[in-house]
N, C-alpha and C positions, 0 to 999 in steps of 0.2 A: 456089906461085908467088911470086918476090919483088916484092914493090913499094916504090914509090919513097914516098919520105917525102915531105909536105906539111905546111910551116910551118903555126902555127896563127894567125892573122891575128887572128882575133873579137874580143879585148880586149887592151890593149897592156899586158901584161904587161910588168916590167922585166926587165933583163935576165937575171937568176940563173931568172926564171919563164918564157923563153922555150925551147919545148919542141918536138919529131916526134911528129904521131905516126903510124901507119899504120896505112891504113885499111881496105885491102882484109883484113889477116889480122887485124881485130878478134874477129870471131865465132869462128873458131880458135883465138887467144888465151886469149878470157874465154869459156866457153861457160856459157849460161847456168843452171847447176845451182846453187843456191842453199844454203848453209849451214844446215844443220836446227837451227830451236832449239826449246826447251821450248814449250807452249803452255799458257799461265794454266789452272787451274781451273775451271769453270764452276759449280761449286757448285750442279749442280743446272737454273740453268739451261740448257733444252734450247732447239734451234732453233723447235721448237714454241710457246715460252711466248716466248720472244727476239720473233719474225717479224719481221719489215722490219729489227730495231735490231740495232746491232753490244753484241755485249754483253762489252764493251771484250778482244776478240781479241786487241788489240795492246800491252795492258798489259802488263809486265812477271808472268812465272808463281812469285809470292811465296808464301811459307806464312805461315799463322800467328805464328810462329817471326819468321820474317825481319822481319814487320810489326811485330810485339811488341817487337822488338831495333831498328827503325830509328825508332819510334814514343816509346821511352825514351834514343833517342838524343839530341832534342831539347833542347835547353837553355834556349832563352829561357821563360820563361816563361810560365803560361797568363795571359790578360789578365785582368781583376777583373772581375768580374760575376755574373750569375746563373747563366749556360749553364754545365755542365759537358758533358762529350764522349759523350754518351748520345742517342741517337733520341729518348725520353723527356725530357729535360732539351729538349732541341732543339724539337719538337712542343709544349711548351709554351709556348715564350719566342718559337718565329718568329711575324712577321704577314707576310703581302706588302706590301711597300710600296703605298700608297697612289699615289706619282708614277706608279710602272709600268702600277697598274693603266688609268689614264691618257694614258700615251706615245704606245702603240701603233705608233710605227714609229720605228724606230734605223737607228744604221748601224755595223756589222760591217767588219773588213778582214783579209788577210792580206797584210802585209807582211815581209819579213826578207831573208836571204842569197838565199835562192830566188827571189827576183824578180832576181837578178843575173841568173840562167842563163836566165829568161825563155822557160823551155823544157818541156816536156810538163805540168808543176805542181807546185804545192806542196810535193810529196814527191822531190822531185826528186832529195836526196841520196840517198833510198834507193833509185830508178833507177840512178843514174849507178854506183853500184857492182852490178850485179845481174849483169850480165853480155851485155845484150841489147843492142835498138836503143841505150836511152840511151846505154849506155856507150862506145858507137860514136862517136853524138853530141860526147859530153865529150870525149873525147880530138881530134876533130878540130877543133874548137871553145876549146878552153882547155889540150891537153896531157895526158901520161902520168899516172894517178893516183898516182903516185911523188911528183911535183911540184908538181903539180895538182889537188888535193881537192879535197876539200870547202871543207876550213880555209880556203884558197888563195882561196875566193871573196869572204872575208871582207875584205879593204881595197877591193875592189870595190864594195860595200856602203856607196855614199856618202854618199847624200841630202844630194847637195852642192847640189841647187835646191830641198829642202824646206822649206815656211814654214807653219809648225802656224796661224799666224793664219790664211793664206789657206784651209786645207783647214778648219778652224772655221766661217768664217764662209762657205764652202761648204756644209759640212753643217746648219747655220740656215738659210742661203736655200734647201736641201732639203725644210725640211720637220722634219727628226729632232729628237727631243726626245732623244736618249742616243744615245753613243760607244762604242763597246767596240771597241780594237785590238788587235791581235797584242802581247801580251806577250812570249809564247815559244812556236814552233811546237813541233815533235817533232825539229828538228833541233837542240835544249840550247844556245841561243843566244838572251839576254836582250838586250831592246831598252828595259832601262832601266840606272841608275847602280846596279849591283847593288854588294855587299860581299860577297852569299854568291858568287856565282862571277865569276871572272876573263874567263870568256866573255862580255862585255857592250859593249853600243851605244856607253858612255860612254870606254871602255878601245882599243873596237876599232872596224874599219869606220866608222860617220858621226863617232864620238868627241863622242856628244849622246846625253842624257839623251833617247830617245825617249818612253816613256813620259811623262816630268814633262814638258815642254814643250806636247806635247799635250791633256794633262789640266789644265794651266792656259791654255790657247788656250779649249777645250771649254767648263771654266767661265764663262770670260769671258765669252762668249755665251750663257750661262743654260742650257746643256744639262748633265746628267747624264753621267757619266765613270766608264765601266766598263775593266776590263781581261779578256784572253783567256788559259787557260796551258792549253797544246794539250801540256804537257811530258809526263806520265805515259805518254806512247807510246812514249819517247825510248829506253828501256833497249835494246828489243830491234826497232828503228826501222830500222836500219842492218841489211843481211842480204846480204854478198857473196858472189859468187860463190864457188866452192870455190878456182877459177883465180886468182880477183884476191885472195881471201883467202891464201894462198899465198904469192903474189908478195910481197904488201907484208910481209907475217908475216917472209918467208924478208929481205926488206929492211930490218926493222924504220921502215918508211914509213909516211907519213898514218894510217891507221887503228891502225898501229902505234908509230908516234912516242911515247915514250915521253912526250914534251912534249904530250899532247896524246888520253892515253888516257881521260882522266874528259868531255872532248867529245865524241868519236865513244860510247861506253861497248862495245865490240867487241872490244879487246882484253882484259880482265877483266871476267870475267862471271860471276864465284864468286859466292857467297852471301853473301859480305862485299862485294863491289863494289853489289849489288841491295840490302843493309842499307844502306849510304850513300847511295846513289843516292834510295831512297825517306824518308831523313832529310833529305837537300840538296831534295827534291821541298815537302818542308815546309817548311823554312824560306826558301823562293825565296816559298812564298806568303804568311808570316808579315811577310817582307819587304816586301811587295806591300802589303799590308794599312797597315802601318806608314807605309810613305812616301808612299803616294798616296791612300790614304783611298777606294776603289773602291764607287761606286754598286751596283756588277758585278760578282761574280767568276764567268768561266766557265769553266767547263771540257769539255773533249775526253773520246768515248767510254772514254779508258784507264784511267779512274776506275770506270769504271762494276759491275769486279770486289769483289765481296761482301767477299772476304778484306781490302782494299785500308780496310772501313769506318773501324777504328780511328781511319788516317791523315788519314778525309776529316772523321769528328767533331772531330779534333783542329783542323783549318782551322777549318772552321762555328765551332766555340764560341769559339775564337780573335776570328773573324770579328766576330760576333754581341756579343762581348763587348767587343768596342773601338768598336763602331759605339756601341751604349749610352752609350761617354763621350763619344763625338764631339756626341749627338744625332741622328744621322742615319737614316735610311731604309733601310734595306742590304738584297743579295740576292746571295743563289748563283743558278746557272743551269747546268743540269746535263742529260744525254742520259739517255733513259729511265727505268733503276731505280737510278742513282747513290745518290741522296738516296731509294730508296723500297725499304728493307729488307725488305717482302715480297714484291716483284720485282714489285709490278703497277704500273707507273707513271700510273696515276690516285691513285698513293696517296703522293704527295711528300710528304717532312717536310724544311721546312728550304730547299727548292729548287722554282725555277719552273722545268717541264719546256721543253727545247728541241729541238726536229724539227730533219732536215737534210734543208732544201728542202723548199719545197712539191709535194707527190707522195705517192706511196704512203705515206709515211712521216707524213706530216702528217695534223692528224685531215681527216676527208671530210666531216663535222657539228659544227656548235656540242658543243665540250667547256668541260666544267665545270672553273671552276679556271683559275688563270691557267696560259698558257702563250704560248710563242716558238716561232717559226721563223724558222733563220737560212739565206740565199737568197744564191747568188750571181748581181751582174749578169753576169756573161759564163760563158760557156765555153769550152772544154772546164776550165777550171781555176777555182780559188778566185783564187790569184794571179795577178799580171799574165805573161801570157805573148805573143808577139808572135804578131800575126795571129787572137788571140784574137775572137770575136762578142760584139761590147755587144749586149743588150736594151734595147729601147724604155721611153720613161716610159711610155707606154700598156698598154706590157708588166708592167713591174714594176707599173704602179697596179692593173692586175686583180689581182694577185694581194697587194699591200695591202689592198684591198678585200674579196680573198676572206675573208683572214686575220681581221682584224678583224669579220666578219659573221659569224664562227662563234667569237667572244669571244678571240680569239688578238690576239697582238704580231708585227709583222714586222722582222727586223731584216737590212737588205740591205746583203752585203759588198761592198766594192768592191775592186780591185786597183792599188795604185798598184806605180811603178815604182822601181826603187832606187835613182834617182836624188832619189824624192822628188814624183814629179811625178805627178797623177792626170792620165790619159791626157781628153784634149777629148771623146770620143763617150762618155767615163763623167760627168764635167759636164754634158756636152749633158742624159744622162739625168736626173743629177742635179736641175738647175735644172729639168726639164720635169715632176716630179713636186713641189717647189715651187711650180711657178708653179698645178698643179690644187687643191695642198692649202692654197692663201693663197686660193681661192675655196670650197673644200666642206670645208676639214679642219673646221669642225663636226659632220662627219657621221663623223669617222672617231675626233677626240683627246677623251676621257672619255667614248665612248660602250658600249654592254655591248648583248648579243645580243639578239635578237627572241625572240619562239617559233619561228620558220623562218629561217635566213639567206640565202633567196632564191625564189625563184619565176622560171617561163622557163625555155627553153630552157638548152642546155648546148654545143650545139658548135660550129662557128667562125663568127660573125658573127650566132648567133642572139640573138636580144634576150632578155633577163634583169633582173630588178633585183634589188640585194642590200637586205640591211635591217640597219640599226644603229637605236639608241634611243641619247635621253639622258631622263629622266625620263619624263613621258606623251608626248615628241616622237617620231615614227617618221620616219627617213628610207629613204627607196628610190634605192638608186641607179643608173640604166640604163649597161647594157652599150654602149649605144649611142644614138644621138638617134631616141626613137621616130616621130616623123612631128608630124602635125597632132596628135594625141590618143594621152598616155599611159596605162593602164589597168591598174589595181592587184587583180589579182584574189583576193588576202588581205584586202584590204578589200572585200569585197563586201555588199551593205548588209543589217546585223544582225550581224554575226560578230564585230564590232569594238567594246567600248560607251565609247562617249564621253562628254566632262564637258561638253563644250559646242559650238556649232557647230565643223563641222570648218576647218581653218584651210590652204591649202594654195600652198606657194610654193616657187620655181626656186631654187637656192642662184646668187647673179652676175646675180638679174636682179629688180628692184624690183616690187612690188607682188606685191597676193593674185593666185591663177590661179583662175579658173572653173570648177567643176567638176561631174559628177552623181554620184550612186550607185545603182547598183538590185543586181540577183541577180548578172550577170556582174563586181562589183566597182567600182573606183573611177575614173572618167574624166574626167581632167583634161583641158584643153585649153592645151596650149601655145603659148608666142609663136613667132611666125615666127624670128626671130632667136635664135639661140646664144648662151649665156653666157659670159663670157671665163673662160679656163683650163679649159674644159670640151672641153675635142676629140674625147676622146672618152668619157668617164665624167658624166652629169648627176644631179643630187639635188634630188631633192622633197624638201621640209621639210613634214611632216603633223602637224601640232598641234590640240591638242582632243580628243586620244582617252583613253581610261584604261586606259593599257598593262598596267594593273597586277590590272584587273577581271580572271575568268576570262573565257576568248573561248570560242566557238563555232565550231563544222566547218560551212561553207556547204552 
């Protein structure tokens, strides 16, 4: 059937960018069968010993070889210190920093191109070429991917209202002790003043140094300043249709453009294109290192392939070795068994593990060892997409809460928009979990686990408290406001031994509380009135115990 053409209105393209496209015979067009590429190694690891983790699927499928050759491609040199590129060298020179162990809640973002198109997420270039709904999408929305790329999206990519001071000293009046933004997703597009690639923030789109503005906004305000490179997924990220592949191939277009093949990486994808690709991979983070001095460096699952080690010792001791001259504190932060060469990830060398989202994936008990989880406020995506769901401060502080009661870091992304602008109902969120943690963050910043991280119930509106420590002090914190009288059944009297009478008070509200103890545990009796910034999370402060005595099973 023929159908009529419809202008594409959505972004005012100029005029060489204004485009048809049509819509009815999209799915005939581009049908969706997708171009087969190689699939990485597994070295063994099986989905069995993997469970929940990606064990990085979408890296790039390198050999030895290729690592070996893009790994001696390097040139700058190793930095001066102890670390040499060994698990071994590594395991003896890392410590966890001290501040981390401390923080306990950051804040994470995905910002880039993607937030232009503000449409299904993050990964969005590698929809818009697949062949399916997206692709439908794109063309009626921005035009022919002839014309209209990916690339295309990039002078789009304004952050013509962004002000690093205001979203700083947002993220202070949150709460966050540390920043980690998007350096570079998986779509090979640097959001700082790079010299190794031309595809960059300072060059193109906002034509600003995003990373460096931000990371001196961040300091400013006494927070910690990590960066994100999501890049290792990039090689083989991009997977069109056989249809659209085709087209543009037979046009020598967007994915084809000759001007423009080391961005998408689709049109060459030889064995020397994936030697370069994983030499540029290094020295984008060598770069990173160099210029901004990162509290943080984290990295995305595409790392997380065994073959892949060489490249990532080479970063580490790179890392490790300039942090030494700086004096500073430094850390990797890595997905599963990245950093953990015998694939069990309780056994990191070098890297504090990081979950994606609290769920299944995240531990369900106090784990030993530091670790992160990184959460987004909304869904269905990482990034800002329109019509997106904010979660509540109430929301997100349960499960800061959770985090930290079972010895964990929460580090919760947000989504701004590419204009620069963090949407009012993720503020809203923002400030409402500062405003809880300027009353109780005692109970959450340099505190470390119980023997139990909670007691109660568990499902929706059932009363619980969690439990953190800071020396002999135990805090409980309720799920909810228990009534007249709260009742601590882990202290139930004997099981707990103390140094001195017990001491027990509201976090936001003055004075000692009264309280008894016998065999059903510890019962406090609460003031009539609520404490400010408590709406719905409250914390007992329990001092005089000796956390550190062995306890007893009541």
């Amino acid at each position: 059937m023929k159908t009529t053409p419809r202008l594409c209105l959505r972004y005012p393209f100029t005029a060489s960018l204004v485009v048809f496209s049509l819509l009815a015979s999209t799915p005939q067009l581009f049908p969706a069968v997708a171009v087969e590429l190689p699939k990485p190694d597994r070295n063994g690891v099986t989905t069995a010993i993997a469970g929940p983790y990606d064990y990085g699927v979408m890296g790039p499928p390198a050999t030895n070889e290729i690592v070996a050759a893009a790994d001696k491609a390097v040139t700058k040199p190793m930095a001066k210190g102890p670390i040499v590129p060994t698990w071994d060298s590594l395991q003896k020179n890392y410590q966890t920093p001290s501040w981390f162990q401390d923080a306990k809640f950051g804040i994470f973002m995905h910002w880039g191109i993607y937030s232009v198109a503000a449409h299904h997420n993050e990964w969005y270039e590698k929809y818009m070429y697949a062949g399916g709904a997206d692709t439908t999408w794109h063309l009626q929305n921005f035009g022919t991917l002839e014309t209209a790329g990916y690339k295309n999206l990039i002078p789009l990519f304004t952050a013509k209202n962004w002000d690093p001071d205001a979203w700083a000293t947002l993220f202070k009046k949150a709460g966050a002790k540390f920043v980690v933004p998007t350096a570079e997703h998986h779509d090979n597009f640097a959001n700082w003043d790079s010299q190794v690639t031309p595809y960059n923030a300072k060059r193109m789109g906002p034509m600003r140094d995003l990373i460096g503005d931000l990371g001196a906004a961040v300091r400013k305000q006494g927070l910690k300043f990590g960066v994100s490179n999501h890049g290792m997924e990039h090689f083989t990220f991009v997977n069109p249709s056989n249809a659209i592949n085709d087209e543009l191939k037979a046009a020598k277009a967007d994915l084809y453009d000759p001007n423009w093949t080391e961005f998408y990486n689709v049109a060459d994808r030889s064995d020397a294109a994936m030697t370069r690709f994983l030499t540029d991979w290094v020295n984008r983070n060598l770069e990173l290192i160099d210029k901004y001095q990162p509290d943080i460096l984290w990295f995305d699952n595409g790392v997380n392939l065994r073959v892949l080690d060489p490249l990532k010792l080479h970063v580490a001791a790179y890392y490790y070795n300039r942090a030494k001259e700086w004096g500073k504190e430094v850390t990797l932060s890595t997905k599963f068994n990245a950093y953990a060469p015998s694939n069990d990830d309780k056994k990191q060398i070098g890297s504090i593990v990081d979950f994606e989202k609290v769920s299944a994936r995240s531990p369900a008990d106090i784990r030993p060892g530091p670790w992160m989880v990184d959460d987004p406020i909304g869904s269905p995506s990482w990034d800002y997409t329109e019509g997106m769901t904010i979660a509540s401060a109430p929301t997100i502080l349960g499960k800061i809460i959770d985090t930290v009661s079972k010895d964990g870091t929460y580090m919760l992304n947000i989504s701004p928009m590419a204009d620069g602008t963090i949407p009012q109902n993720q503020q809203t969120t923002l400030l409402g979990i500062g405003a809880w943690l300027d009353v109780n963050g005692e109970a959450i910043y340099s505190t470390r686990a119980w023997t139990k991280f909670m007691e109660g119930g568990t499902g929706r509106g059932a009363l619980n408290y969690h439990f953190t420590t800071k020396g002999d002090t135990l805090y409980a914190i309720s799920s909810n406001w228990p009534g007249p009288q709260a009742v601590i059944t882990s202290l139930a009297k004997d099981t707990v031994p103390t140094k001195d009478k017990i001491k027990v008070e509201l976090l936001g509200h003055d004075g000692a509380l009264e309280y008894t103890q016998d065999a059903e545990g510890l019962k406090v009796t609460l003031p009539t009135d609520h404490p400010a910034g408590g709406a719905n999370y409250f914390t007992l402060k329990i001092s005089g115990l000796n956390l550190h005595a062995p306890a007893t099973t009541p």
